[in-house]
Structures are given as structure tokens and as C-alpha cells.
N, C-alpha and C positions, 0 to 999 in steps of 0.2 A: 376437527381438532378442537380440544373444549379450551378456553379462556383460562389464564390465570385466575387464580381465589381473588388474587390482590386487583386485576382488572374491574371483575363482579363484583365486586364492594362499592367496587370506584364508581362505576355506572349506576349501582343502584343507589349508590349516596349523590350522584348526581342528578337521578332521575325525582328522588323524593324532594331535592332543594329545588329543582324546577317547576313541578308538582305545585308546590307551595307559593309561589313566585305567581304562577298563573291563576291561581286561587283566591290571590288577593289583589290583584290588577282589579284594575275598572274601579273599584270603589275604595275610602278610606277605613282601614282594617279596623275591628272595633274596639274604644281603646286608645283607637291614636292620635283625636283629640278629645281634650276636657274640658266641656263648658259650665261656664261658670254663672250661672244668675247674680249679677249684679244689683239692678233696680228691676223695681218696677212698679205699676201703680198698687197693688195690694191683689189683682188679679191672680197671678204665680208667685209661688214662693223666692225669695231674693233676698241678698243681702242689705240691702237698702228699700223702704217704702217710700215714693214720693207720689203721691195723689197725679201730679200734675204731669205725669210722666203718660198718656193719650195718646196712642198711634204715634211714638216719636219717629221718626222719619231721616232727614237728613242729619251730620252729623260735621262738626267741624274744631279744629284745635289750634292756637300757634303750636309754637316750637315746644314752648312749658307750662301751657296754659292748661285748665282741669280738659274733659270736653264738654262742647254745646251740643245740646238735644235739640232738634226742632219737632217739638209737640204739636203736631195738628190739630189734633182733638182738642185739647182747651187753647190753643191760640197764645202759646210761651214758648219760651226755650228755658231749660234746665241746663247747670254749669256742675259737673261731677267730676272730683277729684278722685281719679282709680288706682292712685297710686301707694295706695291704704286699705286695711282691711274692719269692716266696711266702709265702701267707697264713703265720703262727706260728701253731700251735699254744698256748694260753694255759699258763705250769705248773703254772695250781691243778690241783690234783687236781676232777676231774670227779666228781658225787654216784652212788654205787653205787645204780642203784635195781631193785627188786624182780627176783630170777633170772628172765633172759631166756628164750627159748624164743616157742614156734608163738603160744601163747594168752597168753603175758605181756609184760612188756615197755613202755617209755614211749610214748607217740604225742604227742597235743599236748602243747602247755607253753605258760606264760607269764609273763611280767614284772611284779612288785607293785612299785609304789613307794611305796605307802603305808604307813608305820609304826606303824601303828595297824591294821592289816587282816591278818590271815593273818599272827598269833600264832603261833612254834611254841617249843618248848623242845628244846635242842640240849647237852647237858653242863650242865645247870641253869642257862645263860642262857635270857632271856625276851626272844627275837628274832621278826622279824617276816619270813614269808618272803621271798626274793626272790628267788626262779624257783618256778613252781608245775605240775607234770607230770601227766596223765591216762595213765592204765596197765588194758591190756587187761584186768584181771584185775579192775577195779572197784576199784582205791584208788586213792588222792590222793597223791603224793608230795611234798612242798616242802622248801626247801632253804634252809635260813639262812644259815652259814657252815662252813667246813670241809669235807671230804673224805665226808662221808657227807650221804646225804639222810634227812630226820626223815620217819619214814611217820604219816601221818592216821589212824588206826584209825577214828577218828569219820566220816572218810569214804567209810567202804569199805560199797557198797549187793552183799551177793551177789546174783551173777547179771548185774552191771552188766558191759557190753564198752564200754569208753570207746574211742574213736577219737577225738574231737576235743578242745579246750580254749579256752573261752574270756574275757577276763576284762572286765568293764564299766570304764567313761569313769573313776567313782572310784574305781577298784579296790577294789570291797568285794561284788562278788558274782564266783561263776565260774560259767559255763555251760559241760558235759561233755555232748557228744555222746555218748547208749547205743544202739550200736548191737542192742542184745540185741530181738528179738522183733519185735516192730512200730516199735521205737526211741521216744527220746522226748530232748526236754532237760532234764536236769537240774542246777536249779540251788543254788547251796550261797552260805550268805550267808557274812563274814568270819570265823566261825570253826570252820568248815569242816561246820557243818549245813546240812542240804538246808532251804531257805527254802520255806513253803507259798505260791502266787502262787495266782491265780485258775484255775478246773478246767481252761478254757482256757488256760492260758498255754503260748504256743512248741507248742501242738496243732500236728499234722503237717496243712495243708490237705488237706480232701477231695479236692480236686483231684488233687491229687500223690497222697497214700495209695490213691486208686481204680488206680493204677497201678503200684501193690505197692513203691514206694518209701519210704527209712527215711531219718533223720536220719544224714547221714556225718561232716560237719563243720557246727563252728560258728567265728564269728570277728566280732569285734565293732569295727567300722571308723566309725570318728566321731562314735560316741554309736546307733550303728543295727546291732543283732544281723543277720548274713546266716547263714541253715543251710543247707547245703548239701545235696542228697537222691540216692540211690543204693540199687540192689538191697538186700537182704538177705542178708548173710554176703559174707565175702572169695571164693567159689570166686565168684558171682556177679557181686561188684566188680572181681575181675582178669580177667574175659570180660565185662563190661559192652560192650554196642554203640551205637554215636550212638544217643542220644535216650531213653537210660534215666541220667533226671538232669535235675535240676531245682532252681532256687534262690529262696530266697523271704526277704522282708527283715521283721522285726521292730521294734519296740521295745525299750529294755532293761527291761523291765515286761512283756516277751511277748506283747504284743497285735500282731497281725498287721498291718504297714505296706503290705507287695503281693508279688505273686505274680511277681517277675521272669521268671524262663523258666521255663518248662512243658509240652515240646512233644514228641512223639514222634519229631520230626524233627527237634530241635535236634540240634548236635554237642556236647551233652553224657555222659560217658559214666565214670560212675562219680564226678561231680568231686567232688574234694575242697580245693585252693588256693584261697585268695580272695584277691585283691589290689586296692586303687585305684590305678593309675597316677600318677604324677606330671604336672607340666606340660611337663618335661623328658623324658619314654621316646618320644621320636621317634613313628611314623603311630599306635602305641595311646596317647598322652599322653590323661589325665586318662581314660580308659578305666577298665572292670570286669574285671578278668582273672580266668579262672578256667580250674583245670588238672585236667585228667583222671584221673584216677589207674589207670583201664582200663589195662592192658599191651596189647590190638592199638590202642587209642586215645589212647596218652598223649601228647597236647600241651596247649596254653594256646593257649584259644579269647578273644578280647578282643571284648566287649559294653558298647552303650548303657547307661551306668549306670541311665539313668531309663526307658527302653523296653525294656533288653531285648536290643534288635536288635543277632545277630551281625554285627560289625566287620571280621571277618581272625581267623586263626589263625598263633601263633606253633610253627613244627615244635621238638621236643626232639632233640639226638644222644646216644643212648645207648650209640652203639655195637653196635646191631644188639641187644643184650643187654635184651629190654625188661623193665620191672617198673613199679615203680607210683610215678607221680610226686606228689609231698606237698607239702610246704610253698611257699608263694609270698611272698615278703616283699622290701621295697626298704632299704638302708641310712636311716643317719641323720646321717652322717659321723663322724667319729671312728674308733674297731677296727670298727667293723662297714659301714666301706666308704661310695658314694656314694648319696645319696637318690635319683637317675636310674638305678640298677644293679639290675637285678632279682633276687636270688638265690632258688634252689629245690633241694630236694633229691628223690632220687629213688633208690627201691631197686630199681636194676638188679639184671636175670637174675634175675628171679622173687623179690626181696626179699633175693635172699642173697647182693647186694653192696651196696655204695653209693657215693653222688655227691653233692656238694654243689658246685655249679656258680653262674655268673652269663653272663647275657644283656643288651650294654650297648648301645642304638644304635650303629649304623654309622653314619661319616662321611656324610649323602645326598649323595646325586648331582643334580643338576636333576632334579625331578621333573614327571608328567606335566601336575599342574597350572599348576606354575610355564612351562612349556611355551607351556599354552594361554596362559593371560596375558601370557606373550614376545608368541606369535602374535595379540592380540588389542590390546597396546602398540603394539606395530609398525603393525599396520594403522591404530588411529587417530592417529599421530603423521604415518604417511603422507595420511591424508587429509587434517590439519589443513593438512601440505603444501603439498596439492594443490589446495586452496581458496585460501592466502594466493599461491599463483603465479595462482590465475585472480582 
């Protein structure tokens, strides 16, 4: 007995919206974000030129403050207000910190608001940081006010390769990604001493270390530490292949919360960006983003926050020019742009340029879902129809 017309429609308008659905799974559909060139040193084309803008790296903002770049490559931070077109330039002067070069230089950074926490003395005021940098070279830079940055001496562990920075909910502890050896995180209470925790604490999982991976990054997102895991040593990091890299979520007390991805066959590969999506970043909204920092593999891959499981991948343009892509952070409105705006920086051409870019949803178009449910409206509206004529 052959089908209704009205059924064959139905199924074939259902088969062409699933069709489509399955078509665009696994990655993000083209189009569906737009990025934006922001700065950059004069390498790629961008809306803003700042010379001094070198492998920027970490990235950090108050509530309404522009944001801070940490520039490896010349050994500054740049203050860019994005909430303009083009971005300005801030004209404080930027904190000079420790001479630049291969093994020196700023990486993370982060935002204190607490005035009582990360004490520094600056010209015989008793100021309280407010920006706090990790530098390859195993010290603490922090920045109160003025044109120069106050260095930690008390923080400086020899031996230590800090790549990451990150700072807890009250801001009274920082956790420094060392990437030195086997790596580890260490942590420094408010006045800039390393805090003793339990033997365990922020231990690198078995799991992860049976597969020769080190602590890359850390970054502390809603009261819950995430470390980010990669090879050992940069030559390592910038030839990292899918699935060396691994993320794993903590408490701010160190104790192990779960083993997020772990997989030899994830599309991890060297990552070092963390981000939580908003409710507003279009098909990865409320998503895990995290970015590669591998030069053949540098994108943002968007995962299950609570499983794990890869979403899609966001591609980067570097302009063919790859290096390694760092910081991932969303605005807050005010200088430092919109809370739906993805901004990340990245040190094209093997680190010895830079870009500080944004990726903001595109307008969608009908999508394959909205599709199906046209084709699946339709048909029950027709049949309600088709009953009330019989």
C-alpha cells in the first residue's frame, strides 16, 4: 500500500533537514563566526598598529578596565581599549617588565581587586597590586601604579618556567603554571609566598603524566581551577599533534574535581586558552573553549563542559603565518568590548609577530534545525487540516 503524498513530503522534508544537521556537526559552519583584526605589530593587517604588541600571550581585564596584553617578545604589556572602532591605544605608559628575549619575558597575567591582597611598594607608597604577570624566567611581576612594574624578589623560585597565571574567586592566592621538568602548580598566597597545600595538591593525574604531559596553563573560572596539560618544552609545544593535551578541573584547595579530556585522539594539541562561553556566543554558547597553541594545530576546539565531549571547532586566520595561539577571554562591556566577543591573542610566524584579534557571531541564517521544525510544523498543521475537512 503506497504512502500518502502528504506523508512523502513529510519524510522527505525531514530527511533533507537531518541531512543538513549532520553536515554541519563536528565543526563550526562557515560564516558562523567573524573575526575581527584588531591590533597588531604591523605583521597582518589590523585595525590598530602597535609595534610593541610581540608574541602577546596572556591577557587580563577589571570589570571596565581597556585589556592588558602581556607582550613576550619586547618584555611590556599593552592597555587596549575595544570598545571603539579602532580600538585606542590606552596612554598610560605600559609596566616595563623583566628584559625580553627567547627564555624571558611576561606570559600570564591577572587582575587583583582586592586591596588587601598583593601588597607592593612602589616609590615608598603601600599599594596593592593591580595587574599580576608570570614571566619565563621564574618571577612575579606586579604592578601598582605608574610606568614601571614593582618586581617580587620574594617570588622568584630558580629554575621555575612560568607559562601560565592564575588567580582564585578572593583573590588572595595565584596559581603559576612551571612548566620546568615534570611541571607542577605553584601556588603563592597574598604576599607573594609560595603557600604549603597538601603533598597532593594540583598533582598532575596519572592518567595525563603516563603520557609525558606537563602542566601548560592554568586559569581559574567560577570558583573551579582548570590546568591545562601539553608536551614538555616549547620545541615540543609548537609541533604538538591532535591529542597530545589534556584538561583536568580542580578545586581552589587543589584537590582533584575530574579528569575533563584525556584522549590520544582528542583534537587537543598543545592547548593552552580556557574559556566559558556565554549564553550569547551563537552554536558554542555556554560551551568550554579551549585553543591550541600547536602552530600545525592552532584552533579553538568547543567541548561539553561537563563531559568533555567535542562540540565543533572554531578555525583561526593567521594569515597562513602560524605561531601559537594564547589567550582566550570574552569582554565585560565597558574598554574592553562586548561580554558575547571572543577576544584572543596569538604569536604569529613562529612567535615573532603578534595579533590580538576578536571572533563575534555571525548574523545565522535558518538553520538546519529550525528547518526540521518548519518541516515538522507544517506537517502537523496540515494534518490538523486534514482532519477538521474530514
Amino acid at each position: 500500500m503506497k504512502r500518502p503524498a502528504l506523508l512523502q513530503r513529510f519524510l522527505l522534508a525531514t530527511a533533507i533537514a537531518v541531512a543538513a544537521v549532520a553536515a554541519s556537526a563536528g565543526r563550526a559552519e562557515a560564516g558562523a563566526y567573524v573575526q575581527t583584526n584588531l591590533v597588531s605589530d604591523g605583521f597582518l593587517p589590523a585595525e590598530l598598529v602597535d609595534s610593541s604588541l610581540v608574541n602577546p600571550w596572556g591577557v587580563s581585564r577589571s570589570a571596565t578596565s581597556p585589556f592588558w596584553t602581556s607582550n613576550q617578545g619586547t618584555s611590556t604589556a599593552s592597555l587596549f581599549n575595544v570598545s571603539v572602532t579602532p580600538p585606542v591605544k590606552n596612554p598610560t605608559v605600559a609596566p616595563n617588565i623583566p628584559p625580553g628575549g627567547v627564555t624571558v619575558g611576561p606570559t600570564g597575567q591577572v587582575n587583583n581587586g582586592n586591596m588587601s591582597s598583593f601588597l607592593v611598594g612602589n616609590g615608598g607608597d603601600n599599594m596593592f597590586a593591580h595587574f599580576i604577570f608570570a614571566n619565563l624566567n621564574g618571577t612575579i611581576s606586579a604592578w601598582d601604579t605608574g610606568p614601571m612594574a614593582f618586581i617580587q624578589p620574594a617570588a622568584t623560585i630558580p629554575g621555575a618556567v612560568y607559562t601560565g597565571l592564575a588567580i582564585n574567586s578572593a583573590q588572595t592566592l595565584l596559581y603559576a603554571a612551571n612548566d620546568a621538568g615534570t611541571g607542577s602548580i605553584i601556588v603563592f598566597g597574598s604576599t607573594f609566598v609560595p603557600v604549603p597545600l597538601s603533598p597532593t595538591a594540583f598533582a598532575t593525574p596519572a592518567a595525563i603524566s603516563a603520557r609525558g604531559l606537563v602542566p601548560f596553563n592554568v586559569q581559574d573560572i567560577g570558583g573551579q581551577v582548570y590546568v591545562t596539560y601539553a608536551p614538555s618544552g616549547r620545541p615540543a609545544q609548537q609541533n604538538a599533534t591532535l591529542g597530545q593535551g589534556a584538561v583536568a578541573i580542580f578545586d581552589e584547595s587543589g584537590n582533584l574535581v575530574k579528569i575533563l579530556i584525556n584522549s590520544a585522539t582528542s583534537d587537543l594539541a598543545a592547548p593552552w586558552g580556557v574559556a566559558l562561553a556565554p549564553a550569547g556566543f551563537g552554536m558554542f554558547s555556554d560551551d568550554l573553549l579551549v585553543g591550541n597553541f600547536s602552530y600545525i594545530n592552532s584552533e579553538i576546539n568547543a567541548y561539553d563542559p561537563t563531559m568533555g565531549a567535542l562540540l565543533g571547532t572554531i578555525p583561526i586566520d593567521d594569515g597562513g603565518a602560524h605561531g601559537g595561539l594564547w589567550a582566550l577571554d570574552f569582554g565585560n562591556a565597558g574598554q574592553n568590548g562586548s561580554p558575547n566577543t571572543l577576544y584572543f591573542t596569538d604569536g604569529v610566524d613562529g612567535e615573532m609577530h603578534g595579533l590580538f584579534a576578536a571572533l563575534t557571531p555571525a548574523v545565522p541564517e535558518p538553520s538546519s534545525l529550525a528547518l526540521l521544525a518548519a518541516a515538522l510544523g507544517v506537517f502537523g498543521i496540515r494534518r490538523v487540516r486534514s482532519r477538521r475537512q474530514i
